[in-house]
C-alpha positions as CSV (number, residue, x, y, z in Angstrom):
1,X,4.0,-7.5,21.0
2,X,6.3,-9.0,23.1
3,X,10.0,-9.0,22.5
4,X,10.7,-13.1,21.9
5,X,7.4,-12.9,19.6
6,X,8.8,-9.4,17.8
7,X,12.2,-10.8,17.2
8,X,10.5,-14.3,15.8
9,X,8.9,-12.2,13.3
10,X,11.4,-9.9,12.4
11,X,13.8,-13.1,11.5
12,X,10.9,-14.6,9.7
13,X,10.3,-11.3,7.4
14,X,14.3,-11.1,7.0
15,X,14.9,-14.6,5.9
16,X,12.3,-14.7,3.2
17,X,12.6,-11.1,2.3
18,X,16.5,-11.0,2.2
19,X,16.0,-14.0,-0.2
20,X,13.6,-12.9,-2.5
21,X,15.8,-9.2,-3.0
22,X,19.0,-11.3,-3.5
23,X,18.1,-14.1,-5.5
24,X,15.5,-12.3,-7.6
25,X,15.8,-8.5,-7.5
26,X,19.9,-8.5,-7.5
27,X,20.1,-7.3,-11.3
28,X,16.6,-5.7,-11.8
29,X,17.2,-3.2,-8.9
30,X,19.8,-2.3,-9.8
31,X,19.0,-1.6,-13.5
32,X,15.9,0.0,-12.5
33,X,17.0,2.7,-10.1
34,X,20.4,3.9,-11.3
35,X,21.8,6.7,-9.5
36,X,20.0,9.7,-10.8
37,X,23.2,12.5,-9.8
38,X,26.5,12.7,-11.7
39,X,29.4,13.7,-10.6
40,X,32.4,15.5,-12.0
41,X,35.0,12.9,-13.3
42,X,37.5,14.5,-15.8
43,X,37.9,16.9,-18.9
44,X,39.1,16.0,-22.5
45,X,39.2,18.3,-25.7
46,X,36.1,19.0,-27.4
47,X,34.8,17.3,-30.2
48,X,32.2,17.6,-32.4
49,X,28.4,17.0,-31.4
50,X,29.3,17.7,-27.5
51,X,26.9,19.8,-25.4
52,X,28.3,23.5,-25.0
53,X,27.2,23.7,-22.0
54,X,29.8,21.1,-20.4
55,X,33.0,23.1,-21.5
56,X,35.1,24.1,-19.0
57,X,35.8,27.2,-19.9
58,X,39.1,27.8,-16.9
59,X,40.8,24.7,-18.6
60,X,39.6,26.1,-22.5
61,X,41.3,29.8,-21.7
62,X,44.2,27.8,-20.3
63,X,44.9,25.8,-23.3
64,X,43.6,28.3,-26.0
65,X,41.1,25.1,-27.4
66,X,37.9,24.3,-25.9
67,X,37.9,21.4,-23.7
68,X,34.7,19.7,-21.2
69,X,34.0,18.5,-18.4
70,X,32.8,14.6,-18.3
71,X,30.5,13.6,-15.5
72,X,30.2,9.7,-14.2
73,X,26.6,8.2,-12.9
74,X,26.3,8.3,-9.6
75,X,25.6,4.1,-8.7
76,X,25.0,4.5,-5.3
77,X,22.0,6.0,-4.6
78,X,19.2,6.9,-1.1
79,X,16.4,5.0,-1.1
80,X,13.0,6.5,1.0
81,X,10.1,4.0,1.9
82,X,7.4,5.9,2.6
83,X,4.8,3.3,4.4
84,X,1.2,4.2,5.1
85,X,0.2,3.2,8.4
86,X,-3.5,4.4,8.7
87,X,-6.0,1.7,10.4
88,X,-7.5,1.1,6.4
89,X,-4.2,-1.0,6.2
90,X,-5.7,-3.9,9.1
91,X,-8.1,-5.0,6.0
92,X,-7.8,-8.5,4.4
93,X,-9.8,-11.0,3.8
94,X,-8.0,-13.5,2.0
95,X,-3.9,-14.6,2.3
96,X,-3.1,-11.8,4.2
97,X,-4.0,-8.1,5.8
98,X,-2.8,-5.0,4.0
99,X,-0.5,-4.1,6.4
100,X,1.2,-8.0,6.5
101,X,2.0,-7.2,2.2
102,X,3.1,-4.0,3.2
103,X,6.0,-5.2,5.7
104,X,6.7,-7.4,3.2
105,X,7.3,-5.1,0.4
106,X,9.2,-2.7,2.2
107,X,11.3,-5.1,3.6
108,X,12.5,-7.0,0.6
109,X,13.0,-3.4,-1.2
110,X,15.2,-2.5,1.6
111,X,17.1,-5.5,1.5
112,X,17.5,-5.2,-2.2
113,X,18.8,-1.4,-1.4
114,X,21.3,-2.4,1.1
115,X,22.5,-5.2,-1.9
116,X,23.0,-2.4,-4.0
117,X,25.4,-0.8,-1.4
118,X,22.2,2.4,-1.0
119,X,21.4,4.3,1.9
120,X,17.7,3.6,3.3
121,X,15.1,5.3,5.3
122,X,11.8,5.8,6.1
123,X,8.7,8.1,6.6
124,X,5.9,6.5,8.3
125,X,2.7,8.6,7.7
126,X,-1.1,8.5,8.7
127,X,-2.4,12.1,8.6
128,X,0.9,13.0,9.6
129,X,4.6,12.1,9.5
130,X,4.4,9.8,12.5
131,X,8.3,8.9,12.7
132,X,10.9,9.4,10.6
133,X,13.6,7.2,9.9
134,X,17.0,9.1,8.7
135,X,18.6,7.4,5.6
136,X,21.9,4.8,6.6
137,X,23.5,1.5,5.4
138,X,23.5,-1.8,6.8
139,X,22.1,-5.1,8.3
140,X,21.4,-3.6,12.0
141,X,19.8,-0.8,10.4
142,X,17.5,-2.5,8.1
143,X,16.5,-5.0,11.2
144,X,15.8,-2.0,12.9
145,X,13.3,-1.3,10.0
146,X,11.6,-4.0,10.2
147,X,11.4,-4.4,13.7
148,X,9.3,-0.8,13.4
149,X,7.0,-2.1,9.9
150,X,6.2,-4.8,12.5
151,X,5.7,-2.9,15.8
152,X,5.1,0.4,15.4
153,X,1.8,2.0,17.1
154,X,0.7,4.8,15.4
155,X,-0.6,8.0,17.2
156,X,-3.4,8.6,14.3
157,X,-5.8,6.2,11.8
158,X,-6.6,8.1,9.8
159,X,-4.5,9.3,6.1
160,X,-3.1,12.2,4.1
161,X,-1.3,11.3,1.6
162,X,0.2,15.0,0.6
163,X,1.7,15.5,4.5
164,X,4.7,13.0,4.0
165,X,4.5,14.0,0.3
166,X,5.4,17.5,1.3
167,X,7.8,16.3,4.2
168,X,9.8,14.3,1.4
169,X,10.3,17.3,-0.9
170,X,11.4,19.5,2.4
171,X,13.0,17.0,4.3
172,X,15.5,15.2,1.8
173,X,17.8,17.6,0.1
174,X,19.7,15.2,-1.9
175,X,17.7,13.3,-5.1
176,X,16.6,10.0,-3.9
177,X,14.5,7.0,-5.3
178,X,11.4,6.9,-2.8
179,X,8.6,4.0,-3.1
180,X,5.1,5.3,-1.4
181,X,3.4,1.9,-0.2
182,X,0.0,2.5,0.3
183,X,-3.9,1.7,-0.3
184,X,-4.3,5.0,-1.2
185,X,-7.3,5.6,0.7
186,X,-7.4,9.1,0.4
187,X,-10.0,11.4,-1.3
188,X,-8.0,14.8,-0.4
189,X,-6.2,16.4,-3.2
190,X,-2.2,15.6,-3.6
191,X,-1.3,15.6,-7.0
192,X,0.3,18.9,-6.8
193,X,2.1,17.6,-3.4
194,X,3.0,14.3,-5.7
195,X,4.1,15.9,-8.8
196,X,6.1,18.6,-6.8
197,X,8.2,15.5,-5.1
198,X,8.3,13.4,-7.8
199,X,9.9,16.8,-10.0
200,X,12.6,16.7,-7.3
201,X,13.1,13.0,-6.8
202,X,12.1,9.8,-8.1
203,X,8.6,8.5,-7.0
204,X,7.5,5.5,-7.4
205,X,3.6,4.6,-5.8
206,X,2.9,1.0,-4.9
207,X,-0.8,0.8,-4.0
208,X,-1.7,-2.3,-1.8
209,X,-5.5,-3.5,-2.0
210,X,-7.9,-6.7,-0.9
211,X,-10.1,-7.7,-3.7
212,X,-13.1,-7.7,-1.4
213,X,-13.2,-3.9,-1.9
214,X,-13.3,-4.0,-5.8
215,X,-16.2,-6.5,-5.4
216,X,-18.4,-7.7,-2.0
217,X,-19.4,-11.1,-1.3
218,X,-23.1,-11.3,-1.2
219,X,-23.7,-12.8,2.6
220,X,-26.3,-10.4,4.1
221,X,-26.6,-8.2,6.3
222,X,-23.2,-7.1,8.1
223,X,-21.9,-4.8,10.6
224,X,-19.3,-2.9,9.2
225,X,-16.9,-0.5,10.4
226,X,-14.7,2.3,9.4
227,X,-11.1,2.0,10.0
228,X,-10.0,5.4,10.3
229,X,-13.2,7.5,11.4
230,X,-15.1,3.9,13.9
231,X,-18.2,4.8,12.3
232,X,-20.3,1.7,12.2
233,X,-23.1,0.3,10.1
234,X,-24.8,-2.1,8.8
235,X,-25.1,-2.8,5.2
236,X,-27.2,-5.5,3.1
237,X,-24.5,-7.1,1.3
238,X,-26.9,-9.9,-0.9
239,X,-28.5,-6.2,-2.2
240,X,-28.3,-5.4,-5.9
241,X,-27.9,-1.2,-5.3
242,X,-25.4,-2.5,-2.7
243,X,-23.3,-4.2,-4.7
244,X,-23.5,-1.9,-7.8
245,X,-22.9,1.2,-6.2
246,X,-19.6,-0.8,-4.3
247,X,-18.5,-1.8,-8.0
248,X,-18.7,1.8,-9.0
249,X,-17.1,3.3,-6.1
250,X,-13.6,1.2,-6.8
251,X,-14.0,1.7,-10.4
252,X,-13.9,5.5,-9.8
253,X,-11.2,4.8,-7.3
254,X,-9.2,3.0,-9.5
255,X,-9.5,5.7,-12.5
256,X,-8.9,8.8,-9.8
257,X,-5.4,7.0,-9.0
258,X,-4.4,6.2,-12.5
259,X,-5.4,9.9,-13.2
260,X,-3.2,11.1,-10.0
261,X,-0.1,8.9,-11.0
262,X,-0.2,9.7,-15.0
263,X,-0.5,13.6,-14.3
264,X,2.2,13.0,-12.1
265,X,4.5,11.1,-13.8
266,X,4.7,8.5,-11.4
267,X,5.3,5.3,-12.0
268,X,2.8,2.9,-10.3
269,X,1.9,-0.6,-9.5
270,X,-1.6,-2.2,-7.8
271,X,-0.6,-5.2,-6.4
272,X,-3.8,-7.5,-4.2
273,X,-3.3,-9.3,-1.0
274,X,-3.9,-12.5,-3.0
275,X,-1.4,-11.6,-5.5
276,X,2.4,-12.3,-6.3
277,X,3.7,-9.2,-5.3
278,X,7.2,-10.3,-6.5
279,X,6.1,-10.7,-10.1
280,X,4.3,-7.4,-9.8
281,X,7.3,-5.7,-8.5
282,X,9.7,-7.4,-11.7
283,X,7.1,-6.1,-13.8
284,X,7.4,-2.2,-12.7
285,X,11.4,-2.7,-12.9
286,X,11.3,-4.1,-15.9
287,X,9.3,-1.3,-17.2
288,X,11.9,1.6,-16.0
289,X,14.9,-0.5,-17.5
């Protein structure tokens, strides 16, 4: 893309996206993600009811009565997109690709994160951890961001969900809040990877999908091709077996995610290309306040 076209884009993504997390997400961010670590604040006498475990026992000897220690939420937290950039993403068939919803997302949750005063970064995965993005504040950093979601040319298409999964748990010492953004097009086996990050920070998966893969038009015979593999074929579309078997392919889909993310302990959200995807996201917040 060239650079004039680039930076056209990235102010059209940053004026609607710096909007939507100011004017809409303001509060419910911030109620939603609350720091997660605490951090020493002061000590008073004990009283009844308190947790044992909190006395101080230095200042206790000191004063010959038990006194503990009183921890403060953390507010400002580090906030992780990790964005799926596999060639399954380049599918859509009605308001917009995958990928365009994706941008979008990611962009208005960093905006909302840099509102909040939070560090942000990013992992950008296929089968691998393509680039890494370290976590930092600010404007020029977040443009920086999006300039990437916008531009960046993988080296792989196709996915694994568990290798930035495991990169996350390794990578980021500190608790953080980290949104996956995906389709989720994936049939390897990462719930262990999941629930192992999630255990040490909290995940939250935001699958991104185009209706036409829950259910095909019927228009004959088409040429299709895979994404991530550029195996081709053609398929009979207007076929009954066709279109059954394509219905019972996402429904398992579906169920295997919802499966994944409740063993997990993730919270989730399936947003479509067509959809409102602010709604969808006020709806997950509102579920974790």
């Amino acid at each position: 893309m060239e650079t004039s076209e680039l930076i056209k884009k990235v102010r059209k993504i940053e004026i609607k996206t710096r909007g939507l997390s100011h004017n809409i997400f303001a509060g419910q961010y911030h109620s939603a993600f609350k720091g997660r670590g605490m951090s020493f604040s002061e000590v008073r006498e004990y009283q009844y009811g308190d947790d044992v475990r909190d006395i101080d026992w230095n200042v206790t000897a000191r004063f010959n009565k038990p006194y503990i220690k009183v921890f403060e939420e953390e507010r400002e937290l580090t906030v992780m997109l990790i964005v799926d950039m596999s060639n399954s993403l380049d599918f859509g068939t009605v308001n917009c690709t995958k990928r365009d919803m994706v941008t979008e997302i990611a962009a208005t949750l960093a905006f909302a994160a840099i509102q909040n005063n939070d560090k942000i970064g990013v992992i950008f995965f296929t089968d691998k951890v393509e680039k890494f993005i370290p976590p930092q504040k600010g404007r020029k950093h977040i443009l920086y961001i999006i300039r990437e979601l916008i531009n960046f040319e993988p080296e792989s298409r196709k996915t694994d969900i568990k290798v930035p999964l495991e990169f996350l748990t390794n990578a980021i010492k500190k608790r953080c809040t980290a949104f996956m953004i995906s389709d989720f097009i994936d049939n390897s086996d990462y719930r262990n990877a999941m629930t192992i990050a999630n255990r040490k920070h909290d995940l939250v998966a935001i699958q991104v999908y185009d209706r036409r893969i829950a259910s095909m038009p019927e228009i004959g015979l088409v040429r299709f091709m895979d994404a991530e593999t550029g195996e081709e074929m053609y398929v009979d579309t207007s076929s009954p077996k066709v279109q059954a078997y394509q219905r019972e392919w996402w429904k398992s889909q579906v169920a295997r995610l919802n499966e994944i993310f409740n063993k997990s302990r993730v919270d989730s959200v399936s947003i479509s290309t067509e959809q409102d995807y602010v709604k969808a996201l006020l709806n997950l917040f509102a579920k974790r306040s």
